[in-house]
PyMOL Python script that loads the backbone (N, CA, C, O; Angstrom):
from pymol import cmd

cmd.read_pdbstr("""\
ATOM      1  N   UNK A   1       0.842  -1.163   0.000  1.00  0.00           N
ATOM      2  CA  UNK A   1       0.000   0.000   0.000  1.00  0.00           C
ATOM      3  C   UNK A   1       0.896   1.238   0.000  1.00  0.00           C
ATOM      4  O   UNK A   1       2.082   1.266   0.326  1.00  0.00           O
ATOM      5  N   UNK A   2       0.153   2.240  -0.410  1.00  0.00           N
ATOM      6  CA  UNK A   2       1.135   3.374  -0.845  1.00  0.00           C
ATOM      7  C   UNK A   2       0.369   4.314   0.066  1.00  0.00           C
ATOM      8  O   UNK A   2      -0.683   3.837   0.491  1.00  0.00           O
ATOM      9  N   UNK A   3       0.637   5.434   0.424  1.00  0.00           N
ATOM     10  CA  UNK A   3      -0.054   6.288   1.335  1.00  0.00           C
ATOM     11  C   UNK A   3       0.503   7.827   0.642  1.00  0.00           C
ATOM     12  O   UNK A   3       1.696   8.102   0.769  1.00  0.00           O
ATOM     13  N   UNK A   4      -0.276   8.638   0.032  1.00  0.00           N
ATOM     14  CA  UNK A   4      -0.249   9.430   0.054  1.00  0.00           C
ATOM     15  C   UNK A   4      -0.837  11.080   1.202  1.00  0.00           C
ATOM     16  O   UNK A   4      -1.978  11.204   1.648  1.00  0.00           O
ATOM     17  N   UNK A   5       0.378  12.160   1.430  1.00  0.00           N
ATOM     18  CA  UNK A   5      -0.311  12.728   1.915  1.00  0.00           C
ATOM     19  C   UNK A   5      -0.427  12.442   3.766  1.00  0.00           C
ATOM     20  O   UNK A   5      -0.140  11.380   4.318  1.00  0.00           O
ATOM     21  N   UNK A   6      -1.030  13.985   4.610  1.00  0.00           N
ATOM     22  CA  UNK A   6      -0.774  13.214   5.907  1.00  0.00           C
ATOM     23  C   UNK A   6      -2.594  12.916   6.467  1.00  0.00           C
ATOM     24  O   UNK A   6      -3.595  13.526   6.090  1.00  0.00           O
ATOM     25  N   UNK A   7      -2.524  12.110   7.170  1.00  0.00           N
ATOM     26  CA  UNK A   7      -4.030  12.254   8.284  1.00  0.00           C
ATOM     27  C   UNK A   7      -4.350  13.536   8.399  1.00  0.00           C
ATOM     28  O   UNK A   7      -3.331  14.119   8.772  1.00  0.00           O
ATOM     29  N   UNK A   8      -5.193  14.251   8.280  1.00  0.00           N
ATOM     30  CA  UNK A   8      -6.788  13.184   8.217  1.00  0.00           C
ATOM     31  C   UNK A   8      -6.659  13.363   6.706  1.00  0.00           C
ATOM     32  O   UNK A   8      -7.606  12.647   6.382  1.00  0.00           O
ATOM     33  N   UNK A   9      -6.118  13.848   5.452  1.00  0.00           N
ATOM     34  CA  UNK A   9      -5.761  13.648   3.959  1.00  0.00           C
ATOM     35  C   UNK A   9      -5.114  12.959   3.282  1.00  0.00           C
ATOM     36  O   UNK A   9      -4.808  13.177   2.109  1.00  0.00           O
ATOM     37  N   UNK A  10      -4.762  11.839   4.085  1.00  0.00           N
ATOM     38  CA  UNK A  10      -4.229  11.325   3.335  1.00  0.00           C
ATOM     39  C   UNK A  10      -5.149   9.705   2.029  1.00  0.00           C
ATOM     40  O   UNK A  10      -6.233   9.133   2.139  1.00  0.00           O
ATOM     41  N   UNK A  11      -4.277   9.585   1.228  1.00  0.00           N
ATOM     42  CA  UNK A  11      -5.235   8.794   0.386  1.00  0.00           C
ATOM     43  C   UNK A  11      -4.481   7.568   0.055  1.00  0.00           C
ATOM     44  O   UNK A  11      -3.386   7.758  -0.475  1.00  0.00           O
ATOM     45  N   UNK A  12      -4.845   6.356   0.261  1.00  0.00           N
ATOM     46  CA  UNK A  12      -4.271   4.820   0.176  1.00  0.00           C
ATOM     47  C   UNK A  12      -3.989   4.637  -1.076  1.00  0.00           C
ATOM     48  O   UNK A  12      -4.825   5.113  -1.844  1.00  0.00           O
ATOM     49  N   UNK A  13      -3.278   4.217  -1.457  1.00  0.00           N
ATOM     50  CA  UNK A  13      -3.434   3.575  -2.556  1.00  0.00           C
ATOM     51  C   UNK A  13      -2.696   2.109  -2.655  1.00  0.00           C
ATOM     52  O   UNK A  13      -1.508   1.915  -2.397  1.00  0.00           O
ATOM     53  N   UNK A  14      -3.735   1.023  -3.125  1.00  0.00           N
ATOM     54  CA  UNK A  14      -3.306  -0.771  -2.416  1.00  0.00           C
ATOM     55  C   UNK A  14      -3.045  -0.578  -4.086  1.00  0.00           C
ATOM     56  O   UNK A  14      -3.492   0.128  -4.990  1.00  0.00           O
ATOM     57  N   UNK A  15      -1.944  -1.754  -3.902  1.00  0.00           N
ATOM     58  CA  UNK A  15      -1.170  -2.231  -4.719  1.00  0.00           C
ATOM     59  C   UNK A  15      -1.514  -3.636  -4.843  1.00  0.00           C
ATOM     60  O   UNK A  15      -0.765  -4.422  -5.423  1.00  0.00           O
ATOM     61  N   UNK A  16      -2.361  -3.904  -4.442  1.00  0.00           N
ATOM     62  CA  UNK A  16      -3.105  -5.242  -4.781  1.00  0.00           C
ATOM     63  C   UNK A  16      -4.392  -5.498  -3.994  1.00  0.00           C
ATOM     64  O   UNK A  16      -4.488  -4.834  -2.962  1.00  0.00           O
ATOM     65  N   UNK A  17      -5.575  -6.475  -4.328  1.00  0.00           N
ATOM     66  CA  UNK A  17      -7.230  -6.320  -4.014  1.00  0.00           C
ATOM     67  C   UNK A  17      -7.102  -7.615  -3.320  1.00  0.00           C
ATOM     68  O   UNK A  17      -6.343  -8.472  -3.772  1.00  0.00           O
ATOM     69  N   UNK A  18      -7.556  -7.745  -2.620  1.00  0.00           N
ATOM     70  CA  UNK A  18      -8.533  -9.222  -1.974  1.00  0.00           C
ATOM     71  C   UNK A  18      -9.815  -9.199  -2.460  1.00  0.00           C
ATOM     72  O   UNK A  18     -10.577  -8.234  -2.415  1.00  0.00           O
ATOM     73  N   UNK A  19     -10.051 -10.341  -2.952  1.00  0.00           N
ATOM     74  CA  UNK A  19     -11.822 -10.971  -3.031  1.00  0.00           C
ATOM     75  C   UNK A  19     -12.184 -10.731  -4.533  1.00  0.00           C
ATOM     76  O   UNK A  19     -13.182 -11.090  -5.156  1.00  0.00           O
ATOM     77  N   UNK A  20     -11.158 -10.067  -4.910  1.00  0.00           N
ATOM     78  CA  UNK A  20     -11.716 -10.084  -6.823  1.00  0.00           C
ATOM     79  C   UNK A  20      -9.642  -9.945  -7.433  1.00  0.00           C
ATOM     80  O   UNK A  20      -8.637  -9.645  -6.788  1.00  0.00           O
ATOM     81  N   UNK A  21      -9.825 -10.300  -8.767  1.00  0.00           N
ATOM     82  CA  UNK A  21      -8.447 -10.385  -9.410  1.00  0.00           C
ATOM     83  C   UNK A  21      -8.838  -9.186 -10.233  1.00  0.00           C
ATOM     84  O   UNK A  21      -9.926  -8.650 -10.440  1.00  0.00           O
ATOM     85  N   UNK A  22      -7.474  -8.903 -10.681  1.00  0.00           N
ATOM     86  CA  UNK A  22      -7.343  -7.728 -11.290  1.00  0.00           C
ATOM     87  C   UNK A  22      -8.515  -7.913 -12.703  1.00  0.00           C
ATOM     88  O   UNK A  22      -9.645  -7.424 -12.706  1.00  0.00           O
ATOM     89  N   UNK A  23      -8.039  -8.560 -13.599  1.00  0.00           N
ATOM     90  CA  UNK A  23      -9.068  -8.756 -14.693  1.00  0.00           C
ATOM     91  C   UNK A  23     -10.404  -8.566 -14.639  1.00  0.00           C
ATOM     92  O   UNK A  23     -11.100  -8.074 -15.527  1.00  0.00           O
ATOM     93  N   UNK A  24     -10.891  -9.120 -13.162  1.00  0.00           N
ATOM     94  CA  UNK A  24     -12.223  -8.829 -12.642  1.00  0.00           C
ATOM     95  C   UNK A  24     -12.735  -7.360 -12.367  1.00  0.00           C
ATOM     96  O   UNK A  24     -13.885  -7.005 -12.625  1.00  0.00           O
ATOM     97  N   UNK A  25     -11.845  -6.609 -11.863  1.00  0.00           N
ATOM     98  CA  UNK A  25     -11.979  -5.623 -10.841  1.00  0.00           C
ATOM     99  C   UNK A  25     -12.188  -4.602 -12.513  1.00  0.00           C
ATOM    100  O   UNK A  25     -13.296  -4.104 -12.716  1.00  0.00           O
ATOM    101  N   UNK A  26     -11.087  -4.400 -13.538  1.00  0.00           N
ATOM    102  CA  UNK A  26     -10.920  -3.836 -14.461  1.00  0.00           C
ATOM    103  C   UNK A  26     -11.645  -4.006 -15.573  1.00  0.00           C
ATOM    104  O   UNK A  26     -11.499  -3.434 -16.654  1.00  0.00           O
ATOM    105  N   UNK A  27     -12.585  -4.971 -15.206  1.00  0.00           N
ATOM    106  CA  UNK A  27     -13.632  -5.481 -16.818  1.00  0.00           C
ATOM    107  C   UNK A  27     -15.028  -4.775 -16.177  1.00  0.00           C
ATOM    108  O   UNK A  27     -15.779  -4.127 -16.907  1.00  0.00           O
ATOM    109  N   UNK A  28     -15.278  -4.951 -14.844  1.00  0.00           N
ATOM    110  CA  UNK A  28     -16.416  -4.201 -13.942  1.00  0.00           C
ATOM    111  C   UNK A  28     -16.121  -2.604 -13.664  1.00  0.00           C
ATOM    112  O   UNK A  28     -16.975  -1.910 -13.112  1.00  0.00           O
ATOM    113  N   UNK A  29     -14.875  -2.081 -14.078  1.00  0.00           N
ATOM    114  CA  UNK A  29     -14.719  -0.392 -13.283  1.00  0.00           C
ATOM    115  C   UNK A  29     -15.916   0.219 -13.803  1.00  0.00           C
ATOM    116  O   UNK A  29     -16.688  -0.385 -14.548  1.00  0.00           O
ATOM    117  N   UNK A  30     -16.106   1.576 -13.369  1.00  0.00           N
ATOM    118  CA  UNK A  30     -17.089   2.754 -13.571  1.00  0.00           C
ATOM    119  C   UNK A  30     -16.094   3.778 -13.826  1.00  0.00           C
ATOM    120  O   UNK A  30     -14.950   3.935 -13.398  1.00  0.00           O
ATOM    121  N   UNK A  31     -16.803   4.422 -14.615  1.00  0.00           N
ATOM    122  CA  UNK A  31     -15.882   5.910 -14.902  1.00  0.00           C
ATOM    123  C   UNK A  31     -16.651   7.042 -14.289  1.00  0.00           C
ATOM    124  O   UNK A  31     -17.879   7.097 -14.229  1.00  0.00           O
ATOM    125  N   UNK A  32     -15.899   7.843 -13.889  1.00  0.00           N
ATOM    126  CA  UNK A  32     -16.560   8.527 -12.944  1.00  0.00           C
ATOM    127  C   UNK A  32     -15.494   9.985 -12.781  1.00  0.00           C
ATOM    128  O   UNK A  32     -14.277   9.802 -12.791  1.00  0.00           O
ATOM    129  N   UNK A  33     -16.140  11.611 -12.614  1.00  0.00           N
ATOM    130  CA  UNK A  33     -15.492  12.729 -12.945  1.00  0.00           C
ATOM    131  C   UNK A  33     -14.982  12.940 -11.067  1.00  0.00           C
ATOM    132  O   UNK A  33     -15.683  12.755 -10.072  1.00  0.00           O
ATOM    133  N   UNK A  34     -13.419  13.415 -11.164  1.00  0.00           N
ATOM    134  CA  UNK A  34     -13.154  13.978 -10.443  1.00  0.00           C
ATOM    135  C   UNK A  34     -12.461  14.816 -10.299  1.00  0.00           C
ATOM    136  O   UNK A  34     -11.233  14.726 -10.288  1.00  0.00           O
ATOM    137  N   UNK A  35     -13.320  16.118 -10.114  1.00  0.00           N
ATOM    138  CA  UNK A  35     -12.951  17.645  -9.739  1.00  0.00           C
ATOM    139  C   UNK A  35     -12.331  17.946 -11.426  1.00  0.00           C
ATOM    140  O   UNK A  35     -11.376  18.660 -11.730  1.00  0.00           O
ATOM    141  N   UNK A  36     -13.297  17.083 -12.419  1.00  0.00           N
ATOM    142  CA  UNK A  36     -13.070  17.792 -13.762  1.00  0.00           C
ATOM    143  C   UNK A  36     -12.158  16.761 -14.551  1.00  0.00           C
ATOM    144  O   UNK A  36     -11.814  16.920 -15.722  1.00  0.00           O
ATOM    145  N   UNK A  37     -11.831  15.734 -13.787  1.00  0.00           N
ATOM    146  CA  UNK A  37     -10.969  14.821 -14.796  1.00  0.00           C
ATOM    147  C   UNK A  37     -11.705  13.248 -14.616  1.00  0.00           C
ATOM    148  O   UNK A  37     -12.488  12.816 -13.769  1.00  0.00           O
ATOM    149  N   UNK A  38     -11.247  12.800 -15.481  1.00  0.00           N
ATOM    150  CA  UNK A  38     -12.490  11.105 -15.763  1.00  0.00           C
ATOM    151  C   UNK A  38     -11.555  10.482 -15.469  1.00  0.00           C
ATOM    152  O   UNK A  38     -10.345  10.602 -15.657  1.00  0.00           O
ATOM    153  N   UNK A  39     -12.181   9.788 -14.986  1.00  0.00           N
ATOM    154  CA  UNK A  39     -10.941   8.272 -13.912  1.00  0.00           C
ATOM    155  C   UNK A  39     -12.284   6.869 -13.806  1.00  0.00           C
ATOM    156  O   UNK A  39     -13.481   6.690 -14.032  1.00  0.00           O
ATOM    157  N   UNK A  40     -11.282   6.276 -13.396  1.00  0.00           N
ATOM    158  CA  UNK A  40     -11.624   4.673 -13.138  1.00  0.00           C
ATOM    159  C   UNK A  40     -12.229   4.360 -11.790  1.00  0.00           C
ATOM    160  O   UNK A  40     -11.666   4.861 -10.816  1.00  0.00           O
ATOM    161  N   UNK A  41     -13.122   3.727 -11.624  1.00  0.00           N
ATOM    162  CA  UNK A  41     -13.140   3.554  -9.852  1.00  0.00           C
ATOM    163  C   UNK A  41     -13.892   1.653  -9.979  1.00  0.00           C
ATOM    164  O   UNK A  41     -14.644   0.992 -10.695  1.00  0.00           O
ATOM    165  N   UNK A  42     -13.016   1.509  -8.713  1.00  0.00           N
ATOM    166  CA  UNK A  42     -13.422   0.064  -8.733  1.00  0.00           C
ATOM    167  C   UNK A  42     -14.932   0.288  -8.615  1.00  0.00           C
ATOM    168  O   UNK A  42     -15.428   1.352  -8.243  1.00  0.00           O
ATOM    169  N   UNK A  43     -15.791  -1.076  -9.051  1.00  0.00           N
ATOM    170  CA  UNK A  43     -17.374  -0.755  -8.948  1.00  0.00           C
ATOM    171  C   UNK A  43     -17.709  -1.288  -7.874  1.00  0.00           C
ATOM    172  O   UNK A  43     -17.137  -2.365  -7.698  1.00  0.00           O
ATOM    173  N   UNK A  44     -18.722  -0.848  -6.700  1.00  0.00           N
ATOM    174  CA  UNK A  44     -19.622  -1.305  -5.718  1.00  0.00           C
ATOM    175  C   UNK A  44     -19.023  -2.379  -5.040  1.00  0.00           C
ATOM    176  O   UNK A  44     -18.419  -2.526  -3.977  1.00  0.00           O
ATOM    177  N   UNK A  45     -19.643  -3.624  -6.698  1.00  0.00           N
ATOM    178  CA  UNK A  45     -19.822  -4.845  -5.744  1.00  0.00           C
ATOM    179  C   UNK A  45     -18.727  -5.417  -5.590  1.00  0.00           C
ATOM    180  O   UNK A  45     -18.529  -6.280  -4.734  1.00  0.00           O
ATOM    181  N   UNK A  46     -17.358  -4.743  -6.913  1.00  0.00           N
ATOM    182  CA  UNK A  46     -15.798  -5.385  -6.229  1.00  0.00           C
ATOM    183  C   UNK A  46     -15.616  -4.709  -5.025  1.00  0.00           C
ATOM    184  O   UNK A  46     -14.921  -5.341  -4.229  1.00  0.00           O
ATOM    185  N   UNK A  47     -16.123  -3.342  -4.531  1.00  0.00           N
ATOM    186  CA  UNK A  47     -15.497  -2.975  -3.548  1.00  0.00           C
ATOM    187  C   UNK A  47     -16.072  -3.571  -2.378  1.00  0.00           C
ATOM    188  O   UNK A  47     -15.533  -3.479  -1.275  1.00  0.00           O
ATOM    189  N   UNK A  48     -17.358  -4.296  -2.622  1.00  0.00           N
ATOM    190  CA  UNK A  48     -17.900  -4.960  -1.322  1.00  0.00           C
ATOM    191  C   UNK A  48     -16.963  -6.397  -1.235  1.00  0.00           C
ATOM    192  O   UNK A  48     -16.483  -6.882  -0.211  1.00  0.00           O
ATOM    193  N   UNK A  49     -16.889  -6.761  -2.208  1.00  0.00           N
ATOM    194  CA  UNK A  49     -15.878  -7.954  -2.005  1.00  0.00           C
ATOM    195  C   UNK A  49     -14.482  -7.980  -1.835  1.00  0.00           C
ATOM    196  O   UNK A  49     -13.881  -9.054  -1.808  1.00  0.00           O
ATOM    197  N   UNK A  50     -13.860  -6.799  -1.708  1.00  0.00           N
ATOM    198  CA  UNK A  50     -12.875  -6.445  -1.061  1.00  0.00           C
ATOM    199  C   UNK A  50     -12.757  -6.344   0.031  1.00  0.00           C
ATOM    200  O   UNK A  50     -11.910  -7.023   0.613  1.00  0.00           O
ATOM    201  N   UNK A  51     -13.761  -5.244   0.866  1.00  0.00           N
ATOM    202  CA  UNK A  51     -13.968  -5.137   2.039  1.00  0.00           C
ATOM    203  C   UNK A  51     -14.494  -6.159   2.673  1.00  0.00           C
ATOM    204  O   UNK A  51     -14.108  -6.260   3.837  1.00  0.00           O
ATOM    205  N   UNK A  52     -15.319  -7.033   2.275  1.00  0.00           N
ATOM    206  CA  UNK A  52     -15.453  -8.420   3.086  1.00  0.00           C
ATOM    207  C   UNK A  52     -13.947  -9.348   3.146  1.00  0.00           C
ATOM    208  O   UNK A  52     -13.494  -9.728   4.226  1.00  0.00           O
ATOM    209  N   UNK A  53     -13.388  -9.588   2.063  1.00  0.00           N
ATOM    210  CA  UNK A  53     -11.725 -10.167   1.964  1.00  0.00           C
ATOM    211  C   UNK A  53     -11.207  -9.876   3.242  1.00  0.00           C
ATOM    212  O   UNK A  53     -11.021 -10.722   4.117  1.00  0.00           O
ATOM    213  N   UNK A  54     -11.037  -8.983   3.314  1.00  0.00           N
ATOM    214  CA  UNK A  54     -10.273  -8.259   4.137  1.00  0.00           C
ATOM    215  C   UNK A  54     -10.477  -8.588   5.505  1.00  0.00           C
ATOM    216  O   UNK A  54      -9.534  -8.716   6.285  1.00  0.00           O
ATOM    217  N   UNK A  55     -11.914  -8.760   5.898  1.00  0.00           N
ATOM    218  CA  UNK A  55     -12.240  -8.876   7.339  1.00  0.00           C
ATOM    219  C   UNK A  55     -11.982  -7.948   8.630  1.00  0.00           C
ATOM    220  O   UNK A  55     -12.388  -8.043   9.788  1.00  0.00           O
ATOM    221  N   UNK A  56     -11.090  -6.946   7.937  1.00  0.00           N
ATOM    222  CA  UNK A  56     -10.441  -6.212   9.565  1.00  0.00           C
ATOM    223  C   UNK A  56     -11.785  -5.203   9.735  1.00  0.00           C
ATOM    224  O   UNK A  56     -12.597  -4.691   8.965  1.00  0.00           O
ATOM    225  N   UNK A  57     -11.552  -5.217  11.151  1.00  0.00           N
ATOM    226  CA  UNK A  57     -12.753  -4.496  11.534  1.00  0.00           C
ATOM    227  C   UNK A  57     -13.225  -3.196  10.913  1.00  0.00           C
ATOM    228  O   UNK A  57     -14.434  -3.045  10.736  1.00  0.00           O
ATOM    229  N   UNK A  58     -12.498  -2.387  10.621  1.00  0.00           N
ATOM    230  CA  UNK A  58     -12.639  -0.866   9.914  1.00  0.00           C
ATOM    231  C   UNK A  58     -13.333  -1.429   8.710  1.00  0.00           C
ATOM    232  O   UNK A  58     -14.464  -0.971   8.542  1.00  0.00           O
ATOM    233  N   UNK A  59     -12.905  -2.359   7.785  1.00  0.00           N
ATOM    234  CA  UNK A  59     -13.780  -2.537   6.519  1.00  0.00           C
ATOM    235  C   UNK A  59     -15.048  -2.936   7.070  1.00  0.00           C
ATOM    236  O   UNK A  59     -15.930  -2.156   6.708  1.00  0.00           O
ATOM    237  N   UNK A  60     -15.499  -3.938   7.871  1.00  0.00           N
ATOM    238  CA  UNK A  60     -16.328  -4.603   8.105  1.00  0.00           C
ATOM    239  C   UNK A  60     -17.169  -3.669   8.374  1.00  0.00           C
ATOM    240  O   UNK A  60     -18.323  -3.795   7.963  1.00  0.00           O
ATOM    241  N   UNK A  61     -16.746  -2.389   9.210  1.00  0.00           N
ATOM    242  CA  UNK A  61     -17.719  -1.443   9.721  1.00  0.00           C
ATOM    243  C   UNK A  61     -18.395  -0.374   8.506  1.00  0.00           C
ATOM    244  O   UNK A  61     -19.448   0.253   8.621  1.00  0.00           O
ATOM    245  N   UNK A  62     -17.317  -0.374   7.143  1.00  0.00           N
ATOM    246  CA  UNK A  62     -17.280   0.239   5.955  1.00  0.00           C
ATOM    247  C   UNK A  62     -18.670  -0.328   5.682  1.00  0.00           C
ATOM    248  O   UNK A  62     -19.657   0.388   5.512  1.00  0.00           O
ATOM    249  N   UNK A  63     -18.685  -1.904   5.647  1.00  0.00           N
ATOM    250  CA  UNK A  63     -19.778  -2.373   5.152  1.00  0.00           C
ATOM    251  C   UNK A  63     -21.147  -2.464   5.952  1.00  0.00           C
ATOM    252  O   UNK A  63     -22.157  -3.029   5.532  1.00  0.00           O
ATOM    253  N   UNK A  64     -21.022  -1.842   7.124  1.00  0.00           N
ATOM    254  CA  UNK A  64     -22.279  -1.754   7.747  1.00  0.00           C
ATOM    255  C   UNK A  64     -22.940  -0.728   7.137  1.00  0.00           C
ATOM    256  O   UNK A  64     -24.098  -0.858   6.741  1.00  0.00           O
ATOM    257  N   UNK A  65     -22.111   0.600   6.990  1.00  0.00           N
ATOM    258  CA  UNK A  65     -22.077   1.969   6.643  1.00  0.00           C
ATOM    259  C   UNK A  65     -23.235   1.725   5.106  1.00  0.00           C
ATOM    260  O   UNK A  65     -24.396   2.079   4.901  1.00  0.00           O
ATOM    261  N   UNK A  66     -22.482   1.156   4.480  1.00  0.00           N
ATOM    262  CA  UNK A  66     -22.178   1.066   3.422  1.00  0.00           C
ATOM    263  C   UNK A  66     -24.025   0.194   3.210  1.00  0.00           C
ATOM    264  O   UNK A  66     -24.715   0.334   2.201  1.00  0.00           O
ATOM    265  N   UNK A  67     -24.291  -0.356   4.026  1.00  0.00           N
ATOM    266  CA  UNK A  67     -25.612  -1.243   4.031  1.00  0.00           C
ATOM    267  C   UNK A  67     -26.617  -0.117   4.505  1.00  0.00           C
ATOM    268  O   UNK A  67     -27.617   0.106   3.824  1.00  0.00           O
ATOM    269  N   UNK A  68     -26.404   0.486   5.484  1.00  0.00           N
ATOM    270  CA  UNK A  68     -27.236   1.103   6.015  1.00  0.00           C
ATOM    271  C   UNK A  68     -27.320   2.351   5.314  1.00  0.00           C
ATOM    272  O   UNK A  68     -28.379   2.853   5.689  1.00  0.00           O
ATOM    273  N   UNK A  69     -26.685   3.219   4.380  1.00  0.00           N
ATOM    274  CA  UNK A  69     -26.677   4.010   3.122  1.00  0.00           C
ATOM    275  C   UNK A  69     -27.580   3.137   2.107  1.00  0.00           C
ATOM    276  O   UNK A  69     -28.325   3.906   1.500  1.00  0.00           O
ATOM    277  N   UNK A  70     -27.761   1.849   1.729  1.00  0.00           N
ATOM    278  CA  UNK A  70     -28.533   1.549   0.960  1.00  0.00           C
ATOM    279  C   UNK A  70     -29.615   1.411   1.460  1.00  0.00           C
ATOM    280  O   UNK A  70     -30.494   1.643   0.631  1.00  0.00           O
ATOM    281  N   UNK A  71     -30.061   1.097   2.593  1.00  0.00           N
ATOM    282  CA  UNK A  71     -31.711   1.159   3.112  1.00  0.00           C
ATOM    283  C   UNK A  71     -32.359   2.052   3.197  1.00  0.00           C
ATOM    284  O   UNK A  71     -33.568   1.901   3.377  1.00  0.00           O
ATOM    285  N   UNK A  72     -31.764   3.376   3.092  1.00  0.00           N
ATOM    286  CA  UNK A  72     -32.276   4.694   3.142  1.00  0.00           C
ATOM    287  C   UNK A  72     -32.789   5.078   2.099  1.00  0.00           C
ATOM    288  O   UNK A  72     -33.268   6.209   2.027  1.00  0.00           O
TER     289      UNK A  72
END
""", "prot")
cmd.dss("prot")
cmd.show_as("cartoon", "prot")
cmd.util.cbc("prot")
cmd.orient("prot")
């Protein structure tokens, strides 16, 4: 993982995914504008299957978040 930047700005960047392979993650992206430039973003449901991979508590709680944003 790469870390750009300090707390509370700073921004991760993983150098490799749990719960989906690259081919997967890159055949599913979304394109999506930020602050005026078009980029890639992993989609949803790789990122839910990442954050489940992972298991550590901070994701796990991502995905409560992340559930309870969709019931609303």
């Amino acid at each position: 993982m790469i870390v750009l930047g300090h707390q509370p700005n700073a921004v991760d960047i993983l150098t490799f995914l749990g719960g989906v392979d690259f081919e997967t993650s890159c055949s599913n992206r979304v394109a999506g504008d930020l602050d005026g430039l078009s980029v890639s973003f992993i989609s949803k449901e790789d990122f839910i299957r990442t954050k489940t991979a992972s298991g550590r508590p901070k994701d796990l709680r991502d995905l409560d978040m992340l559930a309870e944003m969709d019931n609303n």
